[in-house]
VOGU-3710 file (C-alpha; in Angstrom, 3 decimals, decimal comma):
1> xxxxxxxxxx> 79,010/126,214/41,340  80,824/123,220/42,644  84,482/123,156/42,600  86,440/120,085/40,389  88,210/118,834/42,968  86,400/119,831/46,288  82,578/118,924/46,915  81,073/122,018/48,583  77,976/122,252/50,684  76,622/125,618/51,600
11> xxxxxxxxxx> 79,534/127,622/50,824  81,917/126,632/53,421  81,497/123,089/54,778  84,421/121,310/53,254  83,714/117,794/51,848  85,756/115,507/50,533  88,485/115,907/47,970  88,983/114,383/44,836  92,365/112,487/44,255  93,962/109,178/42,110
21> xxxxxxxxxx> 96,123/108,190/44,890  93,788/106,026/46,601  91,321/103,238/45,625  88,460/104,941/46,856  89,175/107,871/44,838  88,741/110,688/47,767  90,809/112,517/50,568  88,755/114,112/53,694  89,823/118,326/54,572  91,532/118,841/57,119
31> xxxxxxxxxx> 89,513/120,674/59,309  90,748/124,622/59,453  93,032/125,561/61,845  91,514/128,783/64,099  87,918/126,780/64,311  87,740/123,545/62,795  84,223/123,037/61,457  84,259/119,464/60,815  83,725/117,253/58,083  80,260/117,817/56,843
41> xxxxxxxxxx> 80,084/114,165/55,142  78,062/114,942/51,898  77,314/112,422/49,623  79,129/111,233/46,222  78,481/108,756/43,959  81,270/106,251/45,268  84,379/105,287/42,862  83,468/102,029/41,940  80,331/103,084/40,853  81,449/105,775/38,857
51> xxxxxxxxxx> 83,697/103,574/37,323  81,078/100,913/36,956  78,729/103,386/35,452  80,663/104,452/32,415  82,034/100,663/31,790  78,199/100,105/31,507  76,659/102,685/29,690  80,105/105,013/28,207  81,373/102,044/26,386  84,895/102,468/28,820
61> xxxxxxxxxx> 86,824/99,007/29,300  88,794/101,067/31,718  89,832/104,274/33,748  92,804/105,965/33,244  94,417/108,367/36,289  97,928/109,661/37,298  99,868/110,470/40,383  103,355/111,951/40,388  103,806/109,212/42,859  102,230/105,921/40,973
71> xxxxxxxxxx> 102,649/107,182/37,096  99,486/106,284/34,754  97,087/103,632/36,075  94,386/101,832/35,066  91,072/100,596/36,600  88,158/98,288/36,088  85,109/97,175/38,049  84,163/93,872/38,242  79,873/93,554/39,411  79,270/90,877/41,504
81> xxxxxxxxxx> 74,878/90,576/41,682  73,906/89,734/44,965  70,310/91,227/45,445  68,457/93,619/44,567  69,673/95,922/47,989  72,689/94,720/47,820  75,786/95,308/45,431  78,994/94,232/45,627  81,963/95,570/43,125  85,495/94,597/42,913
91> xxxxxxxxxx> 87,915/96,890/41,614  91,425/96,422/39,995  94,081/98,919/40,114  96,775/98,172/37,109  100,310/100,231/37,092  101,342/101,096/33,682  104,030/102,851/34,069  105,707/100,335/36,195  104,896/98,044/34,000  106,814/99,989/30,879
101> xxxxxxxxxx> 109,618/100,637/33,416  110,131/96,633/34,140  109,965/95,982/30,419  112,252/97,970/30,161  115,009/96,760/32,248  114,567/93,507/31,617  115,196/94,093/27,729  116,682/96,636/26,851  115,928/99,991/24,902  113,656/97,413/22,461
111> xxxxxxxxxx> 112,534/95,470/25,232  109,094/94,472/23,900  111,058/93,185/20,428  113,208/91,038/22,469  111,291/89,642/24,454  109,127/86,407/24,228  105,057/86,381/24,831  106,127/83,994/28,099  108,888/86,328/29,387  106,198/89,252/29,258
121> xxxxxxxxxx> 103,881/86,804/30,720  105,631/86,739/33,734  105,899/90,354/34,523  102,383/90,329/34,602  102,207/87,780/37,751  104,293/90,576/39,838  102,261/91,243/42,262  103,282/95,037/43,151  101,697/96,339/39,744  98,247/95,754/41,270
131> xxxxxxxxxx> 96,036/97,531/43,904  92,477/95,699/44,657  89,608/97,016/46,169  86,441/95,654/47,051  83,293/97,449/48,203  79,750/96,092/49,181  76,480/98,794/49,348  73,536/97,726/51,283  69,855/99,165/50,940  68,896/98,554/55,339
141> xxxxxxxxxx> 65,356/100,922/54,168  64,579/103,368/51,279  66,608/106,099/53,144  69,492/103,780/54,787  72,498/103,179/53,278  75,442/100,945/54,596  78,886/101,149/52,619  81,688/98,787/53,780  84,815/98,749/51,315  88,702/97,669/51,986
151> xxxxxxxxxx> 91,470/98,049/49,510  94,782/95,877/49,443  97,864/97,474/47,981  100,786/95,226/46,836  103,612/97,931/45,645  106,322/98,083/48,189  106,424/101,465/49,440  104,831/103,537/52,503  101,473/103,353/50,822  100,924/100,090/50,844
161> xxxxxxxxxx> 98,987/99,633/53,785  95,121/97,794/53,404  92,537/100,505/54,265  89,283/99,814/55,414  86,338/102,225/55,748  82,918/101,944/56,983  80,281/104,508/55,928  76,185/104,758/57,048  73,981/107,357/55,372  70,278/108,301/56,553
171> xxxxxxxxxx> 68,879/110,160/54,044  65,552/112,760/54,629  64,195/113,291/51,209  62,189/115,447/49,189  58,710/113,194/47,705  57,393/116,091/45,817  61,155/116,504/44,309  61,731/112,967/43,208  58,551/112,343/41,766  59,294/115,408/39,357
181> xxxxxxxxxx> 62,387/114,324/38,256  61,564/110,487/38,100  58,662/112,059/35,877  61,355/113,807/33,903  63,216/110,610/33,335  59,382/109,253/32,124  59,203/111,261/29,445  56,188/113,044/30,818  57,839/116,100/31,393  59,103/116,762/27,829
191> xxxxxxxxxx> 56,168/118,257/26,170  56,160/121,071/29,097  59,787/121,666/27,479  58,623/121,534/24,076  60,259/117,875/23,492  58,020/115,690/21,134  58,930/111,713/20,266  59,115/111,294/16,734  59,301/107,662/16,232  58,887/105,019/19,122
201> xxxxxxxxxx> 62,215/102,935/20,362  63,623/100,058/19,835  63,542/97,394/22,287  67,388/97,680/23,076  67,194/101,349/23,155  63,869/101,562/25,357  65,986/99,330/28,004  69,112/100,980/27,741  66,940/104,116/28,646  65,262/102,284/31,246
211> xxxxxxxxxx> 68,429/101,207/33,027  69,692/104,811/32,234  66,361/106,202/34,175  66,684/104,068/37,022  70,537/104,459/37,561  69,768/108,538/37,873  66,959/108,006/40,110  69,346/106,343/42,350  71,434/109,285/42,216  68,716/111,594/42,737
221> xxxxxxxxxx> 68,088/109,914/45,803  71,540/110,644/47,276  71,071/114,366/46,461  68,264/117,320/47,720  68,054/115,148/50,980  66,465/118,389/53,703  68,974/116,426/56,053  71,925/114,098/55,804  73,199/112,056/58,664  75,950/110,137/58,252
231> xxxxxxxxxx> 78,818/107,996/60,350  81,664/107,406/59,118  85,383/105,171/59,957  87,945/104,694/57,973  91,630/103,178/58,954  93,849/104,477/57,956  91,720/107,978/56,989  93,493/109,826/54,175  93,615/113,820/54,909  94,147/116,374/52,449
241> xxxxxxxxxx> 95,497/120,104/53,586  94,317/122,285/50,799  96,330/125,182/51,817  99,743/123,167/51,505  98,670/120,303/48,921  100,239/117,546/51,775  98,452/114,342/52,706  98,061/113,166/55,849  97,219/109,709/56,944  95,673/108,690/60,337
251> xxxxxxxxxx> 95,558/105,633/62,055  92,312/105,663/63,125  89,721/108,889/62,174  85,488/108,565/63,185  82,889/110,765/62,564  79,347/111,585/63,263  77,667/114,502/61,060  74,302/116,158/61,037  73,907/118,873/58,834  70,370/120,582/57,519
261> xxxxxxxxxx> 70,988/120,931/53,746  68,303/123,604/52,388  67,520/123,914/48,224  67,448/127,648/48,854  67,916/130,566/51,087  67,418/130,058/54,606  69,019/128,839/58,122  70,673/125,706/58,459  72,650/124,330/60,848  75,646/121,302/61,423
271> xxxxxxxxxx> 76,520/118,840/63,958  79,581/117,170/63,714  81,558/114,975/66,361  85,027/114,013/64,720  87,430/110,877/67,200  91,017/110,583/65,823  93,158/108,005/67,185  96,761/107,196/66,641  100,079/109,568/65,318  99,207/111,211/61,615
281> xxxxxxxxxx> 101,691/110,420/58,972  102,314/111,947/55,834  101,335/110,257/52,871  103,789/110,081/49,631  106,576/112,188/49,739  108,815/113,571/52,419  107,739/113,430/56,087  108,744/117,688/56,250  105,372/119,050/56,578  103,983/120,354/59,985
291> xxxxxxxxxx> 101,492/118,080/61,321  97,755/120,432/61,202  96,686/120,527/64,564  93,637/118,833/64,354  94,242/115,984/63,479  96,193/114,922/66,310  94,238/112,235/68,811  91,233/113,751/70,437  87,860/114,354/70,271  85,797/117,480/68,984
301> xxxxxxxxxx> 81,979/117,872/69,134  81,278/121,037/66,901  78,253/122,763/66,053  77,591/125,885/63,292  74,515/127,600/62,426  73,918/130,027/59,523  71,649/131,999/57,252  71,844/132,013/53,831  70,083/134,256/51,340  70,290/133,938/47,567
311> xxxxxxxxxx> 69,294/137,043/44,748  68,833/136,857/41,427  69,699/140,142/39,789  68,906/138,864/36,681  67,484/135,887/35,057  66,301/136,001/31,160  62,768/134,962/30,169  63,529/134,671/26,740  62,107/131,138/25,358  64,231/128,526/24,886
321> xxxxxxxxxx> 65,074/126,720/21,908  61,788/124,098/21,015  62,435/120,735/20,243  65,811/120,745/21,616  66,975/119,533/24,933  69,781/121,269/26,939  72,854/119,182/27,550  72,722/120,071/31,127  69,559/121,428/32,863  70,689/123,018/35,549
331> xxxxxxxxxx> 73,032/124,722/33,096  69,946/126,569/30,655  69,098/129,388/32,271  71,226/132,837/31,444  71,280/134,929/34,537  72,992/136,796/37,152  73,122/136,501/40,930  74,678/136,722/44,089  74,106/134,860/47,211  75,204/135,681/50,767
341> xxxxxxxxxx> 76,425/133,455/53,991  76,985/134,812/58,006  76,885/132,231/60,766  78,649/131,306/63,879  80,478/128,412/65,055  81,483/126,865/68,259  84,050/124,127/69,142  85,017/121,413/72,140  88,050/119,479/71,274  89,427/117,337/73,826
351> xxxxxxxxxx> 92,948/115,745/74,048  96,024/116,360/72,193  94,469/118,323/69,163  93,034/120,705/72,080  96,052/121,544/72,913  98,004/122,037/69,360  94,313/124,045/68,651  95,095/126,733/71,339  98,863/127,281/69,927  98,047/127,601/66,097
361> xxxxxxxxxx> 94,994/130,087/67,627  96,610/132,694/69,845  96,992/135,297/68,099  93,611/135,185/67,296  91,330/137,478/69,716  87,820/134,749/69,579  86,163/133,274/71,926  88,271/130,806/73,559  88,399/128,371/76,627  91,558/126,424/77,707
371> xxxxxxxxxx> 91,735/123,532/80,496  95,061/122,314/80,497  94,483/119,939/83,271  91,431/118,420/81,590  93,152/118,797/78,031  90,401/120,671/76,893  89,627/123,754/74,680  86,485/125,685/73,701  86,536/127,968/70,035  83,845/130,254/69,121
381> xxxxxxxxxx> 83,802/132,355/65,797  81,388/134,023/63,210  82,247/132,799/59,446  80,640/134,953/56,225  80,888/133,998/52,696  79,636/136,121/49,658  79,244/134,696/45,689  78,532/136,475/42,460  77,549/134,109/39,183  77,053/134,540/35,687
391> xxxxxxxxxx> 75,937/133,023/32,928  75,498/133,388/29,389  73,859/130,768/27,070  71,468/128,228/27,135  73,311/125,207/26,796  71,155/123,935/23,830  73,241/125,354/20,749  76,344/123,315/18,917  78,644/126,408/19,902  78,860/129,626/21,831
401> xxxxxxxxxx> 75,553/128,654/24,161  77,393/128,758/27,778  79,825/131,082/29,252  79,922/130,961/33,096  81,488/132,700/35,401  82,199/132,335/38,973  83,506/134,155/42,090  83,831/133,547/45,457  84,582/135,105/48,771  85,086/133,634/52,233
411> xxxxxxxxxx> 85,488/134,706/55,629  86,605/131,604/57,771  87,170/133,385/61,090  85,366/136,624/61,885  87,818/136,627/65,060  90,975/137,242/62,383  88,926/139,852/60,448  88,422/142,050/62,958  91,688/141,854/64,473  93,018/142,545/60,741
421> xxxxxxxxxx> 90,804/145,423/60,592  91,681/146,757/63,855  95,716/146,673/63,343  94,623/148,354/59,882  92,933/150,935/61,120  95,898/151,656/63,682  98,381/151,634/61,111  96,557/154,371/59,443  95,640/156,379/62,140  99,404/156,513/63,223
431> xxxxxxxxxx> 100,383/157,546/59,436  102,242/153,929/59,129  101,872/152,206/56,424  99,844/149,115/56,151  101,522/146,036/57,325  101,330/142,683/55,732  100,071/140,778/58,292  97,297/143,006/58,918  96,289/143,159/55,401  96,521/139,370/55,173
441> xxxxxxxxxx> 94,219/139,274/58,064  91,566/140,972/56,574  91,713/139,007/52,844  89,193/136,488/52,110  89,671/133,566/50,687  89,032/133,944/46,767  88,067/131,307/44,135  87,429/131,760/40,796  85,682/129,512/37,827  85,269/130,060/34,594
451> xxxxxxxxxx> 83,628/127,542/32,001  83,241/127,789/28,119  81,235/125,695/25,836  83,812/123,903/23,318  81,440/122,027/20,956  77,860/120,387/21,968  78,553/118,792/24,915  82,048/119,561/25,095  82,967/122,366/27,522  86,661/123,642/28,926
461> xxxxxxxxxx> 86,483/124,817/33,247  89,114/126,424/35,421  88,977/126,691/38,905  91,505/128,649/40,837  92,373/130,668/44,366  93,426/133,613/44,211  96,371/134,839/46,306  98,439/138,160/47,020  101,929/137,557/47,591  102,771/139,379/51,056
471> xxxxxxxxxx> 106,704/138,760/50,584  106,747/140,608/47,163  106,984/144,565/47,774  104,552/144,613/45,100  101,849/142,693/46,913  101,313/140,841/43,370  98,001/138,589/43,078  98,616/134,988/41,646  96,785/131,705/40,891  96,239/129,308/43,721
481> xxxxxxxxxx> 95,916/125,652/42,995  94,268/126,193/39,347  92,538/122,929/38,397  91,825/122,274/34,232  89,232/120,408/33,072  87,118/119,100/30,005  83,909/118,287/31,002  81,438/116,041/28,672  77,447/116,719/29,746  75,296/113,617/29,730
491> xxxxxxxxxx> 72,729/115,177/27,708  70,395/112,226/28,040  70,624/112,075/31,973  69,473/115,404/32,415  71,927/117,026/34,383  75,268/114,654/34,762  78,827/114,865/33,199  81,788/113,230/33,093  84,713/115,534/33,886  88,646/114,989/33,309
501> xxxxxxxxxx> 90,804/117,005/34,996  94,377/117,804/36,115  95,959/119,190/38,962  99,695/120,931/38,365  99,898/121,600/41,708  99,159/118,313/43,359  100,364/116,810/39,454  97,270/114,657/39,674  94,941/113,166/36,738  91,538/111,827/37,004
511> xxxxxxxx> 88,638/110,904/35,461  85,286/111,540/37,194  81,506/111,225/36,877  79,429/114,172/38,411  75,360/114,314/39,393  73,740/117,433/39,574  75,923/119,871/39,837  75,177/123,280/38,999
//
């Protein structure tokens, strides 16, 4: 079950986050601090495509987001046909809420009263209300992707600085998997669902469809790949700490990433090697945050292999509903089950970030390497991860058809576990009692999610950590960085929504589109 915010592969490879303060709509993880696995570079349907998409076929004339930072803004995409492998979109960024504030001060408590159409005219020429972005996606062969985008800012603060970002994605894919689902888009798979046309289409309608068809097929091509290989540079890179909420930007940030994506239980593996250059800067508010030690300037070639293994402990074989499509797919089938990761991980950073690596890590017992003459550090650690999942409802039904629920447990650093476990167990054996740290050693990291069917499409999702308090005497357990969302499922794209939701943590607002997601 994907997270709102986060884009998760496997159960532990961090991918991008989602936030409104940039153009391109997306923060990189900053890599963990005992073993940094790297930035497994998954793909997502870019931001001016989403954006583009629901202008087209959701009736939107624009976007609407918030930032504590920015206020309410507002975005459009302007296509610009080129060929038929190659798109180009231009994207405006308008400030609302500076926009209100200027009218504002310029007329009083009734400024749009007193003011003339040609006096408002001219707050619309300041330039610092706008952010523009342009992005150009070119088909190099069926599985080759090359993304080149750079967005101008023009408010006067810290954040306006252009950034630039280069992206190349080799794709493996599944034949046997798209022709199904292209099928599926066909109509040919409908009967097998018990779906029967009633009365043939109009000519508008059939090519609405059409484009509808061929837009997902597009999608489905970014997703189910058996591998993804993708290089990536961006400049400035924008860095997100989860853990803290900060943003980090860095001058300069390049990365390579290999990683085996299986559709089901089994071993995979990832490659990643991650260059940042230049001094990392926070990004928006006060420069007070510690700098995470990895993203200092260096280099880091990491590698991670695991096995995964999925159950079902239940699944329900009662028939569906005939003659009635599910809003979401992926989303129709009541059952319960748990899936299991275990893997290992090993790490060569070089430069600065080697160093920084080796002080956030010593109190860590792992495997571990240090050079200082060479600058140079070698990390080795076992990760786990363990999920439960259930679901009620079929997804079919006006109301009360879906009830989902999930849970999720991870163990970043085997390394900490045990040497949480073994202060634990000496604690007890000397009739102490348990101390915090310990006990914090040994806690996973939790995540909840719970979703509920509103009305037909229509469905209300939380997603939340889960914490214990360590300087409470109580130990009490609270929420972690819940996200809220309303989610709307594109019923007639088979398994897409649009989601809408809001941050109180990071006091963030955004409007999203989403491609099977499960």
């Amino acid at each position: 079950m994907k997270k709102l915010r986060w884009a998760i592969d496997g159960e532990l490879w961090e991918l991008d986050a989602s936030t409104p303060r940039t153009l391109e709509g997306a923060a990189r993880a900053v890599p963990g601090k005992a073993l940094p696995l790297g930035l497994s570079r998954g793909t997502k349907l870019f931001r001016p495509n989403q954006i583009d998409f629901m202008q087209r076929f959701m009736a939107a004339p624009f976007l609407p987001s918030y930032t504590h930072h920015l206020g309410v803004t507002i975005q459009r995409v302007l296509s610009i046909p080129v060929s038929e492998n190659w798109s180009a979109l231009l994207l405006g960024q308008f400030n609302l809420r500076k926009f209100l504030s200027s009218l504002k001060e310029n007329g009083g408590g009734d400024g749009v009263r007193k003011r003339d159409l040609k006096s408002i005219g001219k707050l619309f020429l300041d330039k610092s209300l706008y952010a523009l972005g342009f992005s150009s996606e070119v088909l190099l062969t069926p599985d080759d992707t090359l993304l080149l985008s750079s967005d101008s800012y023009y408010a006067h603060n810290s954040s306006s600085i252009p950034r630039k970002k280069a992206v190349f994605h080799h794709k493996v894919l599944s034949p046997t998997f798209i022709k199904s689902c292209v099928q599926f888009m066909e109509g040919e798979c409908l009967e097998a669902m018990g779906h029967t046309r009633t009365r043939p289409e109009s000519d508008q309608m059939g090519l609405a469809r059409k484009d509808l068809r061929c837009f997902c097929c597009l999608v489905l091509k970014c997703k189910f790949p058996h591998h993804n290989l993708t290089v990536d540079a961006a400049w400035p890179a924008l860095f997100v700490d989860k853990e803290t909420g900060t943003y980090w930007d860095v001058p300069f940030s390049m990365a390579i990433d290999l990683a085996s994506l299986p559709l089901d239980s089994g071993l995979s593996y990832h490659l990643c090697l991650h260059h940042n250059l230049g001094s990392p800067k926070q990004f928006q508010g006060d420069p007070i945050a510690q700098v995470p030690a990895s993203l200092f300037p260096g280099v880091s070639a990491k590698s991670a292999f695991s096995y995964e293994k999925n159950v079902d402990i239940w699944r329900s074989k009662a028939q569906k509903l005939k003659m009635v499509q599910p809003y979401d797919i992926f989303l129709s089938n009541p059952h319960v089950s748990a899936s299991g990761t275990i893997g290992a991980a090993l790490s060569a950073n070089f430069g600065e970030s080697s160093v920084r690596l080796v002080e956030d890590a010593k109190d860590i017992k792992q495997l571990s390497y240090h050079n200082p003459t060479l600058k140079s550090t070698l990390l080795g650690d076992i990760f786990a991860s363990m999920s439960f999942t259930a679901q009620h409802g079929n997804f079919q039904r006006l109301v009360s058809d879906l009830t989902r629920f999930h849970v999720r447990m991870d163990f970043p650093s085997g390394s900490k576990f045990l040497s949480g476990a073994t202060l634990l167990v000496q604690d007890l054996l000397n009739s102490h009692q348990p101390s915090p740290e310990a006990v914090k050693m040994i806690c996973p990291t939790t995540s909840l999610s719970l979703q509920q069917q509103i009305a037909g499409p229509f469905s209300f999702r939380v997603d939340s950590g889960v914490v214990i308090d360590f300087k409470d005497k109580g130990w009490h357990i609270q929420a972690d960085q819940p996200v809220f969302a309303i989610e709307y499922a594109l019923q007639v794209l088979w398994s897409a929504k649009a989601v809408a939701w809001y941050s109180p943590k990071h006091q963030e607002f955004m409007v999203e589109l989403r491609f099977l997601e499960s």
